[in-house]
C-alpha positions as CSV (number, residue, x, y, z in Angstrom):
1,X,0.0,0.0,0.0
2,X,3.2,2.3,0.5
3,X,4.0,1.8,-2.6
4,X,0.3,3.0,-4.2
5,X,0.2,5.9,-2.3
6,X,3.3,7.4,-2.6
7,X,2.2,6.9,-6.4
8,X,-0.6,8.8,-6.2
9,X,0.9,11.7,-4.6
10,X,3.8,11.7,-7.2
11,X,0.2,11.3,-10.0
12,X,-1.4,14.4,-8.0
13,X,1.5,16.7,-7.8
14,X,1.7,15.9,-12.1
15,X,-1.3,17.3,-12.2
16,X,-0.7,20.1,-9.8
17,X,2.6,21.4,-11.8
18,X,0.6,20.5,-15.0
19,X,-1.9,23.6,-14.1
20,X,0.1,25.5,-12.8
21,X,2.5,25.9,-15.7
22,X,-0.6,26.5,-18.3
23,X,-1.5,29.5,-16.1
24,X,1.7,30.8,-14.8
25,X,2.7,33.1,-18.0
26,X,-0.7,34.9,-17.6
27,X,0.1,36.6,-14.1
28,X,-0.5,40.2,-14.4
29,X,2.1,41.2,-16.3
30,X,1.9,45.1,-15.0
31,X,2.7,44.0,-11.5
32,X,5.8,44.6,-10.0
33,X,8.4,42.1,-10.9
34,X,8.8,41.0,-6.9
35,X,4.9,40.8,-7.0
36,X,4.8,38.6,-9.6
37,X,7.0,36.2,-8.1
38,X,4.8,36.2,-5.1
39,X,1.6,36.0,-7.5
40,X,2.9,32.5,-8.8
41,X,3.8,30.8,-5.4
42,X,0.4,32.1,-4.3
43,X,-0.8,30.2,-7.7
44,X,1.1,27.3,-7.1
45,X,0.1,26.7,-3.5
46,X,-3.1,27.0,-4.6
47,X,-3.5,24.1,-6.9
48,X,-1.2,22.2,-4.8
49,X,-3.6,22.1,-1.7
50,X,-6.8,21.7,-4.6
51,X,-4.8,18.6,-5.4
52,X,-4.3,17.3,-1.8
53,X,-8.1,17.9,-0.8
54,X,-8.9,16.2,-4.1
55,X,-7.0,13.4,-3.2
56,X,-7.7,13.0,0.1
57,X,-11.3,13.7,0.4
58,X,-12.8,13.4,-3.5
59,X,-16.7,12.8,-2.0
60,X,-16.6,15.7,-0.2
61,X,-15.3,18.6,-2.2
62,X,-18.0,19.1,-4.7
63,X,-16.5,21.7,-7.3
64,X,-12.9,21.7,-7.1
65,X,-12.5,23.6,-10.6
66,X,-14.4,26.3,-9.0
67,X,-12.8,26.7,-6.1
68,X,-9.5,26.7,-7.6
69,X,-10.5,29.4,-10.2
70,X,-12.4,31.0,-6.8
71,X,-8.6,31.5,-4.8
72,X,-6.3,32.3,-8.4
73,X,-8.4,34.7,-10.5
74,X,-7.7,37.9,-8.6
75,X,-4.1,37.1,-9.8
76,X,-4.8,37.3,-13.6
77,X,-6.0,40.3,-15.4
78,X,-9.8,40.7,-16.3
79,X,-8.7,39.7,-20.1
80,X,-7.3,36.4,-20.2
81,X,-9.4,34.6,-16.7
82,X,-11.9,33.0,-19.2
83,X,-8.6,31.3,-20.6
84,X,-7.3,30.8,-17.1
85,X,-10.7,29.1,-16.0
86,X,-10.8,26.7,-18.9
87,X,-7.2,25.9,-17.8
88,X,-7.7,25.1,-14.6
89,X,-11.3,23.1,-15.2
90,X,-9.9,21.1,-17.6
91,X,-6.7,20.0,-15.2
92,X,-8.9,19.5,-12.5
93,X,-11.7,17.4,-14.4
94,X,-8.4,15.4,-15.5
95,X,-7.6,14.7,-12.1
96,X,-10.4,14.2,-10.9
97,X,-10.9,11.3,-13.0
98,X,-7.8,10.1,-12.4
99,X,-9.2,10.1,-8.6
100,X,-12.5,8.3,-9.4
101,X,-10.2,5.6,-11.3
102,X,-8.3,4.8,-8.3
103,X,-11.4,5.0,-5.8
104,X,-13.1,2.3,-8.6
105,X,-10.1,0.0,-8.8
106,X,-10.3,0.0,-5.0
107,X,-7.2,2.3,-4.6
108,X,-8.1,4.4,-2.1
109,X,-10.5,3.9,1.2
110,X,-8.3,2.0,2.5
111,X,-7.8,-0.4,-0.6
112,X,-11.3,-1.4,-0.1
113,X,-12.9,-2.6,-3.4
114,X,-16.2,-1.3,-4.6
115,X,-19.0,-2.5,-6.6
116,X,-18.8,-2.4,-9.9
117,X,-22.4,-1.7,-10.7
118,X,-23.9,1.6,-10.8
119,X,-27.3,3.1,-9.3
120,X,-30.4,4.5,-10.9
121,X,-29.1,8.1,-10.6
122,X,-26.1,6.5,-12.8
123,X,-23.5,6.7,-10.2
124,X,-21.1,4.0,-9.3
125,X,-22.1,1.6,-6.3
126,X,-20.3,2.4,-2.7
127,X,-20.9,-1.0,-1.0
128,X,-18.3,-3.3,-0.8
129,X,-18.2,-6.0,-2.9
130,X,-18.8,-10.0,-1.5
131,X,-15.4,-11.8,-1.5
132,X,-13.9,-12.8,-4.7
133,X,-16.8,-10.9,-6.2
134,X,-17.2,-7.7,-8.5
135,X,-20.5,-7.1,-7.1
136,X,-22.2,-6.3,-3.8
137,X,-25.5,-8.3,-2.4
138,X,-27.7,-6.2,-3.8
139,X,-26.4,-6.1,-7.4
140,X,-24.9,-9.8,-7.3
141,X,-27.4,-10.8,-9.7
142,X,-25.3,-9.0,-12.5
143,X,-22.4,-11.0,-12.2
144,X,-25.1,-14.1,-13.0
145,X,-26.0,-12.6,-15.6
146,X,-22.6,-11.7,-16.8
147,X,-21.2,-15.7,-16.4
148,X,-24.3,-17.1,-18.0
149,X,-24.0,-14.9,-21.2
């Protein structure tokens, strides 16, 4: 399990630096050169702890994107923050699927395995699956289905 996580924090910082440096050439450009430099550590702390919190508690932080953009846009000029925004939701929607992947495959949670079927609303299953299984109770009748076909 060592192993996994410290892979996942090296996956998450990727994606951390990734944003960062598609954003970090818009700073303000009239700010004082010192400013600037304190602009982009501000910037880059900022999408490292949007990174963390994604990793470490994905259920519970309901628009990351948003709240990036939220603590970075008074850093960029009123001209290129639509640019900046569409950078920063497309990094986060990437790592955020990234997360989702790894809660699926059982990664995270404590390397608990979930259900592989998903609910009426479309989302993916929480339960835990029954041993040696890819289903929980409730949805075992899919993995029936899928040996008999």
């Amino acid at each position: 399990m060592d192993k996994q996580s410290t892979q996942l924090v090296s996956c998450m910082y990727q994606y951390s630096r990734a944003i960062y440096r598609s954003i970090k050439d818009l700073i303000d450009p009239y700010a004082a050169p010192d400013q600037q430099i304190e602009f982009k550590r501000s910037v880059l702390d900022a999408c490292e702890q949007t990174m963390v919190r994604l990793a470490t508690d994905p259920h519970y932080f309901a628009k990351p994107d948003r709240a990036l953009f939220q603590d970075i846009r008074r850093y960029y000029p009123i001209t290129v923050q639509a640019q900046v925004g569409w950078a920063v939701e497309k990094g986060v929607n990437a790592a955020g699927e990234f997360i989702q992947k790894q809660i699926e495959a059982g990664a995270l949670d404590g390397g608990i395995a979930r259900c592989k079927a998903t609910t009426r609303k479309g989302k993916a299953c929480q339960r835990t699956p029954l041993p040696e299984r890819d289903y929980c109770p409730s949805h075992q009748h899919l993995e029936r289905a899928k040996v008999a076909a």
